[in-house]
Backbone as CSV, one residue per row, in Angstrom:
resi,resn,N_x,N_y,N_z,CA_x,CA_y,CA_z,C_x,C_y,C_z
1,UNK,-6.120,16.419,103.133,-6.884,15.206,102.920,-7.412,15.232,101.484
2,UNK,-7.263,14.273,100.773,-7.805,13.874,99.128,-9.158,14.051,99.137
3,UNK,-9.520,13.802,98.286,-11.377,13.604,97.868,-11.552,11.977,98.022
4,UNK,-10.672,11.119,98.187,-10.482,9.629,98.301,-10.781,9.445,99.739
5,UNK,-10.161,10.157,100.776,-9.979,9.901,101.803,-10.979,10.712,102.627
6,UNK,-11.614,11.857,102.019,-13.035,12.263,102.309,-13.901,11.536,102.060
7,UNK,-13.863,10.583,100.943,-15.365,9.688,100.802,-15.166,8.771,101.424
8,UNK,-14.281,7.833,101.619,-14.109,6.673,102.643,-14.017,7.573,103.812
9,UNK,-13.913,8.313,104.725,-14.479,8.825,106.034,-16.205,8.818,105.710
10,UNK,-16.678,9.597,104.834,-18.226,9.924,104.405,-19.191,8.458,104.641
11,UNK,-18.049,7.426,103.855,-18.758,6.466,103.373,-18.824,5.339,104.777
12,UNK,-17.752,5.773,105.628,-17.396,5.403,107.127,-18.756,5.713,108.010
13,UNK,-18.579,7.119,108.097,-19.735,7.721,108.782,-21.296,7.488,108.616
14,UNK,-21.466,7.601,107.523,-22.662,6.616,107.076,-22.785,5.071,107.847
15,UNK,-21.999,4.331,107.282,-22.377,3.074,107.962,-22.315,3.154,109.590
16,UNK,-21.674,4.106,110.489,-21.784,4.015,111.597,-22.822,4.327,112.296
17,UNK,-23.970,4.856,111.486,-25.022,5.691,111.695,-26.173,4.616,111.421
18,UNK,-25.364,3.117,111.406,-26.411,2.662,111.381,-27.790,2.021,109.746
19,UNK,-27.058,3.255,108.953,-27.774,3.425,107.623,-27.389,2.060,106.667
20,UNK,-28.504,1.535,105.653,-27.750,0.410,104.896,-26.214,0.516,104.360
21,UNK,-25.869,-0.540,104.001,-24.263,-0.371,103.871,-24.106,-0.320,102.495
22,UNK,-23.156,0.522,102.284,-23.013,0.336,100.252,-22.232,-0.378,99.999
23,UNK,-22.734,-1.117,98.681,-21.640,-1.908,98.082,-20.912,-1.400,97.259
24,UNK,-19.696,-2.203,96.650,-18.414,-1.606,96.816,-18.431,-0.980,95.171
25,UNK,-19.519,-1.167,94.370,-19.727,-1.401,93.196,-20.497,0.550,93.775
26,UNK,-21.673,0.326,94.260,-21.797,2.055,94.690,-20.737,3.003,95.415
27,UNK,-19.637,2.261,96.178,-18.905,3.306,96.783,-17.785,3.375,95.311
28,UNK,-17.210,3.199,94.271,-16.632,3.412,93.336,-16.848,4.181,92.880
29,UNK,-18.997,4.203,92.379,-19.025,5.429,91.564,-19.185,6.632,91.838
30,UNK,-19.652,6.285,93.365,-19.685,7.770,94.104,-17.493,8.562,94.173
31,UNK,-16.641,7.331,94.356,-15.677,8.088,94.209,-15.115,8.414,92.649
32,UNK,-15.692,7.883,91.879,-15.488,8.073,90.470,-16.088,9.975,90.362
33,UNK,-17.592,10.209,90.610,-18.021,11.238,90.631,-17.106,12.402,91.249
34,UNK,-16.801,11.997,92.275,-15.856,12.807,93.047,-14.238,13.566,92.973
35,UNK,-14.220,13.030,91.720,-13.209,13.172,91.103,-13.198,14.211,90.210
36,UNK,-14.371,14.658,89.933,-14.641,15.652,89.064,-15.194,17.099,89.312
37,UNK,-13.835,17.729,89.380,-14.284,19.132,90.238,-15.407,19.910,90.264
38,UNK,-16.005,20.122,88.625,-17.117,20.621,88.387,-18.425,20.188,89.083
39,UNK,-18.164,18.849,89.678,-19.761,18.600,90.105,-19.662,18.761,91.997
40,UNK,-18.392,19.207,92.585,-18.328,19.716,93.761,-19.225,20.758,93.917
41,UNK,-19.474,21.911,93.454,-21.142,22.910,94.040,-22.242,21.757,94.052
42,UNK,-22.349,21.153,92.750,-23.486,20.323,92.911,-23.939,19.339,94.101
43,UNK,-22.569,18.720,94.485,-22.543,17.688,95.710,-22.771,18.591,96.619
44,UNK,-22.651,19.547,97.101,-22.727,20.535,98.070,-24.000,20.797,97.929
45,UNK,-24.585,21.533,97.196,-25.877,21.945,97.172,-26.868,20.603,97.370
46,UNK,-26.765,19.350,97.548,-27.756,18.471,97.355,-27.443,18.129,99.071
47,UNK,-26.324,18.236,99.586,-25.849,18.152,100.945,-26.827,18.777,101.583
48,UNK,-26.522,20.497,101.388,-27.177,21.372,101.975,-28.768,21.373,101.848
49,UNK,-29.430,21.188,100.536,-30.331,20.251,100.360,-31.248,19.581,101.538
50,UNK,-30.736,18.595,101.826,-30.752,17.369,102.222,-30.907,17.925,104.218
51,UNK,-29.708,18.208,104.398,-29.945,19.135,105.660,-30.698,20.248,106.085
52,UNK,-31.348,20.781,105.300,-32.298,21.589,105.398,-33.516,21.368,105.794
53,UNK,-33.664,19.558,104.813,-34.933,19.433,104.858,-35.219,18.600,106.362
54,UNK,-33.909,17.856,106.327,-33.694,17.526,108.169,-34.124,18.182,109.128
55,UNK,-33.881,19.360,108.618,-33.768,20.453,110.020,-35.345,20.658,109.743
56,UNK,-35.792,21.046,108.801,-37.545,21.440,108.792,-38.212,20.416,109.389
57,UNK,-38.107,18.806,108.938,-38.928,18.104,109.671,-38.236,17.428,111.032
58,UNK,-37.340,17.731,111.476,-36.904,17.281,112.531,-36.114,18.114,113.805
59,UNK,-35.972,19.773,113.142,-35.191,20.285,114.256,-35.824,21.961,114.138
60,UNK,-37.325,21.793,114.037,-38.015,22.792,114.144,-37.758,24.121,113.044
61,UNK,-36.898,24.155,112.001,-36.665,25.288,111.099,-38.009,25.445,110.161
62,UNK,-38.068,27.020,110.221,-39.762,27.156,109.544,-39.025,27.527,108.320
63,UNK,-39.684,27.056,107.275,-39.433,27.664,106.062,-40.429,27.501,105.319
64,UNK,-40.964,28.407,103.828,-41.957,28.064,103.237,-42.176,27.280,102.430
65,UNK,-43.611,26.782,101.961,-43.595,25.484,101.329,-43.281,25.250,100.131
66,UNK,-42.959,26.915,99.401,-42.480,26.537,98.023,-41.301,26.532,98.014
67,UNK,-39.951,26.606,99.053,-39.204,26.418,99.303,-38.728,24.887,99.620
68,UNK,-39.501,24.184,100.236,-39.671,22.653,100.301,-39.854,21.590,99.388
69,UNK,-40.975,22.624,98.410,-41.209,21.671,96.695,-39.899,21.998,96.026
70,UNK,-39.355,23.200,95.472,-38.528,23.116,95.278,-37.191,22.341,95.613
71,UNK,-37.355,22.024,96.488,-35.801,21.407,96.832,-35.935,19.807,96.956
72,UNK,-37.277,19.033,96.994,-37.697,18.067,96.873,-37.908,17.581,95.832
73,UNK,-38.349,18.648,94.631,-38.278,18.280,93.504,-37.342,18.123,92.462
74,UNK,-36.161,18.894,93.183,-35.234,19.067,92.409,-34.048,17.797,92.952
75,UNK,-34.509,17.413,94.356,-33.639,15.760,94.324,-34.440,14.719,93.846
76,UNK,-35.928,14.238,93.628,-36.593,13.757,92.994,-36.180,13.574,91.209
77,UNK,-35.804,14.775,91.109,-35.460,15.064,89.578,-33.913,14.375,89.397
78,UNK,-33.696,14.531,90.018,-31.567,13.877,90.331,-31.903,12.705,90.271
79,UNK,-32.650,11.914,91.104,-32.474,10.391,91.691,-33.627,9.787,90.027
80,UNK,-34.477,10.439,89.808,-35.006,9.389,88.658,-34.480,9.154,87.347
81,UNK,-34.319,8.364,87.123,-33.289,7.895,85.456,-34.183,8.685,84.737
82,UNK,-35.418,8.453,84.205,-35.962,8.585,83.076,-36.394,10.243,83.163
83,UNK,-35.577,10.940,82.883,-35.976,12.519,82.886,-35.212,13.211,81.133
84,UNK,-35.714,14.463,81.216,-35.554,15.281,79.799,-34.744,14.331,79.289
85,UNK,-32.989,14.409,79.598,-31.871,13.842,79.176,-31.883,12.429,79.764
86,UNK,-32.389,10.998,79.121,-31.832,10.136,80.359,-30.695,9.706,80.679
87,UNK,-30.324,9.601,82.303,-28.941,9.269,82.821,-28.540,8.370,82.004
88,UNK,-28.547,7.290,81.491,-27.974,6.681,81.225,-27.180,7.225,79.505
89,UNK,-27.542,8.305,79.391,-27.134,8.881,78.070,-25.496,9.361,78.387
90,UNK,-24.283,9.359,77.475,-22.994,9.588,78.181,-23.119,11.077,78.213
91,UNK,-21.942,11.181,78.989,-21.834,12.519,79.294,-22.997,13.442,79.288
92,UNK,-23.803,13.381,78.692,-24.718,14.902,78.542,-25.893,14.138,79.506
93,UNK,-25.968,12.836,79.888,-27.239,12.182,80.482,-27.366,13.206,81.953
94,UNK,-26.301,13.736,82.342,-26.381,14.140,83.921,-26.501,15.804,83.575
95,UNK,-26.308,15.879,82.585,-26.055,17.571,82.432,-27.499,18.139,83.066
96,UNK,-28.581,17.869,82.609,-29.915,18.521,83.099,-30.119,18.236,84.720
97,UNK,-29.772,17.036,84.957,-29.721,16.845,86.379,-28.995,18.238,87.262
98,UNK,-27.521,18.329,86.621,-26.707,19.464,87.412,-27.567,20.692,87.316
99,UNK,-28.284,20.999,85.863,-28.993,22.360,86.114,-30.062,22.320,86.642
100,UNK,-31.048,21.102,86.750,-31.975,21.415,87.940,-31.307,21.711,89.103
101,UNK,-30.285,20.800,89.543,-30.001,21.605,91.538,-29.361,22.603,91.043
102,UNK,-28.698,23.201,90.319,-28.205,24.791,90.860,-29.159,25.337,89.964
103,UNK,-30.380,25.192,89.134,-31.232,26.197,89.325,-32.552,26.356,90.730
104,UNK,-32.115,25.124,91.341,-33.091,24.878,92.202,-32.488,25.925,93.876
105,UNK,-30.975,25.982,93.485,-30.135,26.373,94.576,-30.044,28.226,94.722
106,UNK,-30.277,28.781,93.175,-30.602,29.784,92.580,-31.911,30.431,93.007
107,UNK,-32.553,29.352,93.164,-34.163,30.023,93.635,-34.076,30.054,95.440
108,UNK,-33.521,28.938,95.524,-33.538,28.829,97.294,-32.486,29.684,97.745
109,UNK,-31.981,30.492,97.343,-30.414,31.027,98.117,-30.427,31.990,98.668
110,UNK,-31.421,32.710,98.581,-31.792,33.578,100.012,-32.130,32.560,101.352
111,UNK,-33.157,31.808,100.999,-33.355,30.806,102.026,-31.992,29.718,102.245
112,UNK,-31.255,29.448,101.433,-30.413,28.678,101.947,-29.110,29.736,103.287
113,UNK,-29.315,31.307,102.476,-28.322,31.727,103.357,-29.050,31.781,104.721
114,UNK,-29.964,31.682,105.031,-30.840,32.397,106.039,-30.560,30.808,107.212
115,UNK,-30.710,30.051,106.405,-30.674,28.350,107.086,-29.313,28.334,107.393
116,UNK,-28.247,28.717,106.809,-26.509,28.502,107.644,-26.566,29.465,108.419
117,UNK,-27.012,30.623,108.112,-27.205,31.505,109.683,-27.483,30.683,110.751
118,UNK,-28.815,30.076,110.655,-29.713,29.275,111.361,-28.899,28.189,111.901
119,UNK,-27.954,27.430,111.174,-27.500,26.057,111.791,-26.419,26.567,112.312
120,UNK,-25.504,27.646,112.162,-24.404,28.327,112.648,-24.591,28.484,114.453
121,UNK,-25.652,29.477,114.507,-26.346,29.534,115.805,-26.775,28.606,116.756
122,UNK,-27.316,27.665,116.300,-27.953,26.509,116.785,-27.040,25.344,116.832
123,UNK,-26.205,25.562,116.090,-24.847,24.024,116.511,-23.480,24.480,117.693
């Protein structure tokens, strides 16, 4: 299966879930991004991210709270334009973005291994 045909399933699954629907102008650039091997850890780590923090407020996983700022701050830091480098700057606008989550992934990665233990068991 392509990286094309992974995001239209992704982008599938999403809308079946109910969640707002993207337009076709956002599902482009998300497959535009996707195209670019180097930022695959990154998409991963904001995944894992993202599910973690699911699981803390919704499926009982204890973890500590500087473990929580961290990983909140570091998608906070992704999603706002106006940071060190701003996004909208070419090429180098996203570069600080990528090193906040994998330095953010760097600090959490004892705790992140401890959490796939955790969801391994529990799924």
């Amino acid at each position: 299966m392509n990286e094309k045909d992974k995001a239209d399933g992704e982008f599938s699954r999403i809308r079946s879930n109910g969640r707002r629907k993207l337009s076709k102008k956002e599902i482009r650039k998300a497959r535009k991004h996707l195209r670019i091997p180097a930022l695959h850890p990154v998409l991963r780590h904001i995944k894992e991210f993202l599910s973690l923090l699911h699981s803390v407020f919704f499926d009982g996983y204890k973890v500590s709270v500087e473990i929580i700022t961290t990983i909140i701050a570091a998608i906070l830091y992704l999603i706002w334009i106006m940071d060190v480098i701003p996004d909208f700057t070419p090429i180098i606008g996203y570069m600080d973005d990528v090193a906040v989550i994998l330095t953010a992934a760097r600090l959490c990665a004892n705790e992140l291994e401890s959490f796939r233990k955790w969801k391994d068991k529990n799924d």
